[in-house]
C-alpha positions as CSV (number, residue, x, y, z in Angstrom):
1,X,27.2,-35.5,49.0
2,X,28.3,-38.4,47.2
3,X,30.5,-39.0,44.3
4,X,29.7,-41.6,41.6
5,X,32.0,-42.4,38.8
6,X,30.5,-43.8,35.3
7,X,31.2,-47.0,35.8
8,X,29.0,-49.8,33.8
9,X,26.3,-50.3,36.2
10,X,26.0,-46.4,37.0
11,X,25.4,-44.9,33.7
12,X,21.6,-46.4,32.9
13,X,21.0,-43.9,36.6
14,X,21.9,-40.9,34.7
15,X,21.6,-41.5,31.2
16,X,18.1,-40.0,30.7
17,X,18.8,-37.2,33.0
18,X,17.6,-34.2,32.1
19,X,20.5,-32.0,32.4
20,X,21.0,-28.5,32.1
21,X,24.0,-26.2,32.0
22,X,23.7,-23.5,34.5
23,X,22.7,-19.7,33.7
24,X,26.0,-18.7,35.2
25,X,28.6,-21.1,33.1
26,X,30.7,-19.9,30.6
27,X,32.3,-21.0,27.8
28,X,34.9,-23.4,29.2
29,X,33.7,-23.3,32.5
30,X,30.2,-25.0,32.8
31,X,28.4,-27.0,35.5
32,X,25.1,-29.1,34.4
33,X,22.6,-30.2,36.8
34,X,20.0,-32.8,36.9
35,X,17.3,-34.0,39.0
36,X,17.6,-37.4,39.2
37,X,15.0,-38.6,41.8
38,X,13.0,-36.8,44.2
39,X,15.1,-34.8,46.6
40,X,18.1,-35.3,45.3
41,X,20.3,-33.5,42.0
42,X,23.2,-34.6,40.4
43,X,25.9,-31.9,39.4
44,X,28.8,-32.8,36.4
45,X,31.5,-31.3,34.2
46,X,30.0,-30.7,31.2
47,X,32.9,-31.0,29.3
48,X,33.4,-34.6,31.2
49,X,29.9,-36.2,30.8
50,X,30.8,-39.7,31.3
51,X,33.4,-38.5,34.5
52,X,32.2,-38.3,38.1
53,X,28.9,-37.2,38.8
54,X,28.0,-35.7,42.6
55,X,24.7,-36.6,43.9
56,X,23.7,-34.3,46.4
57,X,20.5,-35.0,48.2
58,X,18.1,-32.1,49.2
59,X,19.3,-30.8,52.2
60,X,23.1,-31.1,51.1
61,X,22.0,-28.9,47.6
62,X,20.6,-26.5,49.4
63,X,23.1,-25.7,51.8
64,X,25.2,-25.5,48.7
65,X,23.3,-23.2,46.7
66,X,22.8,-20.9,50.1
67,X,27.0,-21.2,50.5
68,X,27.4,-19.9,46.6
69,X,25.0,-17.1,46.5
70,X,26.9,-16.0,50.0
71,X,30.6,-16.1,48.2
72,X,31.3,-19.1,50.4
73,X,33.2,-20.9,47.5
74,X,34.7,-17.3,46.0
75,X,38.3,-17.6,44.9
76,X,40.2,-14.8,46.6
């Protein structure tokens, strides 16, 4: 997983993005997701568009999408 910050020459990378809140956000809480090349997604604060995006490549993603439909991340 890396982090990217909006910075001028990173924007034009996600700008067309086709992002997507996820079916689990709420109101003040949301995630969006994007595909951004083949095997890898981006993942940003939707209330933060232009803050830090993480780029996760395929592997990475999937071990975190296994780790939250376990309760790896659950606040206890």
């Amino acid at each position: 997983m890396n982090e990217i910050r909006n910075t001028p020459s990173v924007p034009a990378q996600f700008a067309d993005a086709p992002w997507r809140k996820s079916t689990r956000s709420q109101t003040s809480n949301c995630v969006e997701v994007a595909p951004v090349r083949p095997g890898a997604t981006a993942v940003r604060d939707s209330k933060d568009p232009g803050g830090p995006v993480l780029l996760f490549e395929r592997a990475g993603w999937l071990g975190f999408l296994t780790g939250a439909r376990n309760g790896q991340f659950d606040s206890h």
